[in-house]
C-alpha positions, 0 to 999 in steps of 0.5 A: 414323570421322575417320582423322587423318595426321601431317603434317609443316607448315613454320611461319614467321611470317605476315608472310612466309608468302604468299612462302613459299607461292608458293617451295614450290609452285614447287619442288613441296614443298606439300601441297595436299591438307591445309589451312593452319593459322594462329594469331595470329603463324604460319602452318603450311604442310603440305610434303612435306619439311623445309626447311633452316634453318626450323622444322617440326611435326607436326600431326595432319590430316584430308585435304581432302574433294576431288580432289587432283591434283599441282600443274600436274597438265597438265603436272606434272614431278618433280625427282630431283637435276639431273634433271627428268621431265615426265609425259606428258599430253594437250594438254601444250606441251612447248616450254612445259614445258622452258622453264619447267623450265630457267628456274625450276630453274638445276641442271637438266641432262636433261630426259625425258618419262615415257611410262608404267612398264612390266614386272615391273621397274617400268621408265619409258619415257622419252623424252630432251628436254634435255641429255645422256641421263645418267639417273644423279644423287644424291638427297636427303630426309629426311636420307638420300643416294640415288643414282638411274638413272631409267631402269634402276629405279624410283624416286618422289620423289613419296613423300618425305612418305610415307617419312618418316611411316610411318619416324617411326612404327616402333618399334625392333626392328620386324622389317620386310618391304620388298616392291618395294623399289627403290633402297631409299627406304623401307628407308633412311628408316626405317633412319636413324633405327631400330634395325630388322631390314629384309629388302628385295627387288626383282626388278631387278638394277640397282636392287638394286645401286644399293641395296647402293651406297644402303646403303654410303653412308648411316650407318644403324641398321637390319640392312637384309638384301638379297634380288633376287628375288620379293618374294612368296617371303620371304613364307613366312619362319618368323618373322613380320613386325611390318610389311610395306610393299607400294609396287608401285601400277601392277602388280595385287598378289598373295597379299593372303591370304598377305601378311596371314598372314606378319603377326605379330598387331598386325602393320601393313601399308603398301600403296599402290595407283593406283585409281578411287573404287569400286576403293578401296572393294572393297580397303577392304571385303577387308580388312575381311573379312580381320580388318584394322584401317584405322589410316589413309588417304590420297590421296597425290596424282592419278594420273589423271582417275579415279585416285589413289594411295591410301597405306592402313595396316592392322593385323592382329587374330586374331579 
């Protein structure tokens, strides 16, 4: 079975669109993954968000049947505001690496190289290559506004699509469970623009912080509810969850059984797990057997020479 996933595609006329594609990839906003689709007078690239003043679509995609790895995967670098941070790699010219940042990418002021996430609190090890060692800046996507410290909480921009995908596919009134959640991106792309009952939870105290702080800053719909402390204690909440997002790759998850019974019957999972091919599988097969629907898969993107991030959405049957 062909499990399709909405992918949001920048559509320009085809006279311009090899431009548009060379701006995209330098400014890591191409989805490699999905193919290009054209018609007679436009081509529709597949990003990973909007671009301002240009038109946009869904289009139901299945992904490529190979390896995706991030564009310039030997020296890949994410951007988060005025902040760049290149992920370490064997065999990376760093001299290279900052040259090009800071050429191609005029706002940057700091440089760090990411060494690893580590601990409980999904903390990156990073070490400071360019400019003041200030890891604060303001993100945005999707309509949202973020403030992030990249070295005291965890955050991704790698997930942008992510976010706003699964938020597009929440109903109203869907009571949610946002485990892991961080500075809050998910809680808040979904909060922009539902009307939702969100319970989030990290065990960091900084990046609960930044997410009340994250909250104060953004006209949301939502009822976004705070909670530092385990995210597996709110399992046990009386009243069950329409949907519970699990976005913690790098540490190995707990009570899956417990996590698929705190969900209400037709409830969803959103879970996203760093793993080899036959790794996937074995989650694939578990899931299976703990009456769960897959409703879509995904590689987001490379993660390793034998890894990727796989997003997965299941729904739960009582049988």
């Amino acid at each position: 079975m062909v499990h399709l996933n909405e992918v949001l595609h920048l559509k320009v006329e085809k006279g311009r669109a090899q431009k548009a594609i060379e701006k995209l990839k330098k400014e890591d906003n191409f989805l490699m993954e999905y193919e290009i689709r054209r018609d007679e007078n436009y081509v529709m690239i597949p990003v990973k968000h909007n671009v301002e003043n240009e038109d946009h679509m869904i289009i139901e995609s299945e992904p490529r049947e190979l390896k995706v790895m991030p564009q310039g995967h030997a020296g890949s670098f994410d951007l988060v505001g005025d902040i760049a941070i290149i992920h370490s790699r064997k065999h990376l010219d760093l001299d290279f690496m900052i040259g090009f940042i800071t050429r191609s990418k005029g706002n940057i002021r700091t440089i760090y190289l990411d060494k690893g996430v580590k601990g409980e609190e999904r903390l990156r090890d990073l070490e400071l290559l360019y400019g003041p060692d200030e890891p604060i800046s303001m993100y945005r996507e999707n309509n949202i506004v973020m403030k992030v410290d990249v070295k005291r909480a965890y955050f991704s921009p790698r997930l942008s699509t992510e976010r706003y995908l699964v938020s597009r596919n929440i109903q109203d009134n869907e009571r949610i469970l946002d485990m892991f959640a961080g500075i809050g991106p998910f809680s808040l792309n979904i909060g922009k623009t539902k009307k939702c009952r969100i319970i989030a939870c990290d065990i960091n105290p900084e990046a609960v912080a930044l997410l009340r702080y994250n909250i104060s800053i953004n006209r949301l719909q939502s009822e976004i509810e705070i909670y530092e402390g385990d995210s597996y204690k709110r399992l046990k909440e009386r009243e069950p969850f329409h949907r519970i997002i699990m976005n913690n790759p790098v540490n190995q998850y707990e009570s899956l059984d417990e996590v698929i019974g705190a969900l209400k019957e037709g409830g969803r999972l959103n879970i996203y797990l760093v793993e080899d091919q036959e790794s996937i599988e074995e989650y694939m097969e578990y899931f299976i057997n703990k009456n769960m629907i897959l409703e879509s898969k995904r590689v987001v993107h490379g993660y390793s020479r034998n890894k990727s991030m796989y997003s997965l959405q299941y729904r739960r049957i009582v049988p």
